[in-house]
C-alpha positions in Angstrom: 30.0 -12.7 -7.0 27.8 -11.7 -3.9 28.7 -9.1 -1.5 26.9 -10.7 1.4 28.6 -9.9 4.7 30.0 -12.9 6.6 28.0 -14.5 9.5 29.2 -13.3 12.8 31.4 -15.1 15.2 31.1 -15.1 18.6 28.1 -15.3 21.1 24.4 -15.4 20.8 22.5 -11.9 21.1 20.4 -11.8 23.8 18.3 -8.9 22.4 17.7 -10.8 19.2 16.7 -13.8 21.3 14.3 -11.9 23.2 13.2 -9.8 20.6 12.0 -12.8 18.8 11.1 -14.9 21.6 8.4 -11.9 22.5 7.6 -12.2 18.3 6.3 -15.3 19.5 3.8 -14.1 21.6 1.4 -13.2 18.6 0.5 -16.4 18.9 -1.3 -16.6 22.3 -2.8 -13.5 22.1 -4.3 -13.9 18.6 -5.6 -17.1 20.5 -6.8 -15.5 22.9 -8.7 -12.8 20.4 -10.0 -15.5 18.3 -11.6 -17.6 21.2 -13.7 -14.2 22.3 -14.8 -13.2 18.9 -14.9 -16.5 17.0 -17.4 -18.7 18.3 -17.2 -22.3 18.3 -14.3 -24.5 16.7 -13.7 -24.5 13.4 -11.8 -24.9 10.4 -11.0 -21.0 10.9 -9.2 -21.5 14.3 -6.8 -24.3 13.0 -6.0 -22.4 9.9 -5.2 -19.4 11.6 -3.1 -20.9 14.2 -0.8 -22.7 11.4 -0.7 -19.5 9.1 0.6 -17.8 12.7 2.9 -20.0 13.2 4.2 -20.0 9.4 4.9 -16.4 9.5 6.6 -16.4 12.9 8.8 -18.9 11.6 9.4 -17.2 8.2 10.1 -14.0 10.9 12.5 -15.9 12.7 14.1 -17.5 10.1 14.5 -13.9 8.1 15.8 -11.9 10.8 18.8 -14.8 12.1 19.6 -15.4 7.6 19.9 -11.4 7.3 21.5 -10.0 10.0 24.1 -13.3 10.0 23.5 -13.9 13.5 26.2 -15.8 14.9 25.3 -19.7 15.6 21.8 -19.4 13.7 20.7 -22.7 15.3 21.5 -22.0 18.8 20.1 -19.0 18.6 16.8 -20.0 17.2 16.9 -22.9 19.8 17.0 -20.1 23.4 14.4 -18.1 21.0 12.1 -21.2 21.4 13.2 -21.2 24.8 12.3 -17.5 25.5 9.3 -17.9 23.8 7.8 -21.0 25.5 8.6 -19.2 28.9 7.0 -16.0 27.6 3.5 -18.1 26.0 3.6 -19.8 29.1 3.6 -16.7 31.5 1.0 -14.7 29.4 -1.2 -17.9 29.0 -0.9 -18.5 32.6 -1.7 -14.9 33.1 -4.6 -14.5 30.8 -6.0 -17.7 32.6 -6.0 -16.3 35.8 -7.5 -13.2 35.2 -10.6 -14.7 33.2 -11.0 -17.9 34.8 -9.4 -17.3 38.2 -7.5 -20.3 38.0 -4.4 -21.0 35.6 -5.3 -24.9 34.5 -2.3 -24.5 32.0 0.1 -24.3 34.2 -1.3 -27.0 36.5 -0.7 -29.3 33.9 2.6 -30.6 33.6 1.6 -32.1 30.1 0.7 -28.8 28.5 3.9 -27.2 29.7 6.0 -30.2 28.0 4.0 -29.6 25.0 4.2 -26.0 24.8 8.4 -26.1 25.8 8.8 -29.2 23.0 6.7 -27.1 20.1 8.9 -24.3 20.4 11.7 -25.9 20.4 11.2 -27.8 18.3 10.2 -24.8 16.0 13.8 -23.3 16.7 15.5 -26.2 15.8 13.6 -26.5 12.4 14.1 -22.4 11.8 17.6 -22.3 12.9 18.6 -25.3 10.7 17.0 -23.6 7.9 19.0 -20.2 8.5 22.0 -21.9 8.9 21.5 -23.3 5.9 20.4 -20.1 4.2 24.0 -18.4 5.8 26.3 -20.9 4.4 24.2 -20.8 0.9 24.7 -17.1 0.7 28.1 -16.8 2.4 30.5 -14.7 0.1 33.3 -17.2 -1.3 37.2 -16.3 -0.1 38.8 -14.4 -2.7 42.0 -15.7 -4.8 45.2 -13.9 -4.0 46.5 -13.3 -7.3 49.8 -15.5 -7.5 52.9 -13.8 -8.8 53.9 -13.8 -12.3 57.3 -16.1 -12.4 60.5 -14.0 -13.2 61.8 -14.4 -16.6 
């Protein structure tokens, strides 16, 4: 028998949300560190960026399975949310201050495709926590029935 707790009911938590949703930022930054000190494109780049990603995911996922966050799918969906809106600020940010112009957020494109990965990444990482609640959730316990009076 497990002795898992039960998932939560109820509403989303906004500090997990966020808390995650700034989690994603590793990504951005880590892009921007690895465009200064990594010269030219690479193999390097691309495998980074997809080992990043991996273990943002595998911290999403973790955190929503183990603290039985309530709706694991919606959550993970406004965490993509959060973090698009965060990548998208610092990007836009970062942008201005080296280039003096933000071409990200000029470009509609890029903002759809920034806004769709990440939610896309929430949907995928909240399906798979669901999935990992229900597998672990601790069964309902029999009520011993009463012995029949002789």
């Amino acid at each position: 028998m497990t002795t898992t707790t039960p998932r939560r009911r109820g509403r989303i938590d906004l500090r997990l949300v966020l808390g995650l949703g700034a989690l994603s930022l590793l990504y951005p930054v880590c892009g921007i560190l690895t465009q200064l000190f990594v010269p030219g494109p690479g193999f390097f780049r691309f495998a980074w960026a997809i080992s990043l990603w991996a273990l943002i995911g595998i911290a999403w996922i973790l955190v929503v399975w183990l603290t039985r966050a309530a709706r694991p799918v919606v959550t993970l969906l406004a965490t993509g949310a959060a973090g698009a809106v965060l990548t998208l600020l610092v990007a836009g940010i970062a942008q201005l201050a080296t280039s003096g112009e933000a071409r990200l957020l000029g470009s509609p494109w890029a903002i759809v495709g920034i806004v769709a990965m990440h939610l896309a990444g929430g949907a995928i990482c909240g399906v798979i926590a669901w999935g990992l609640q229900s597998a672990t959730r601790e069964a309902p316990r029999e009520t011993p029935r009463e012995q029949p009076r002789e």
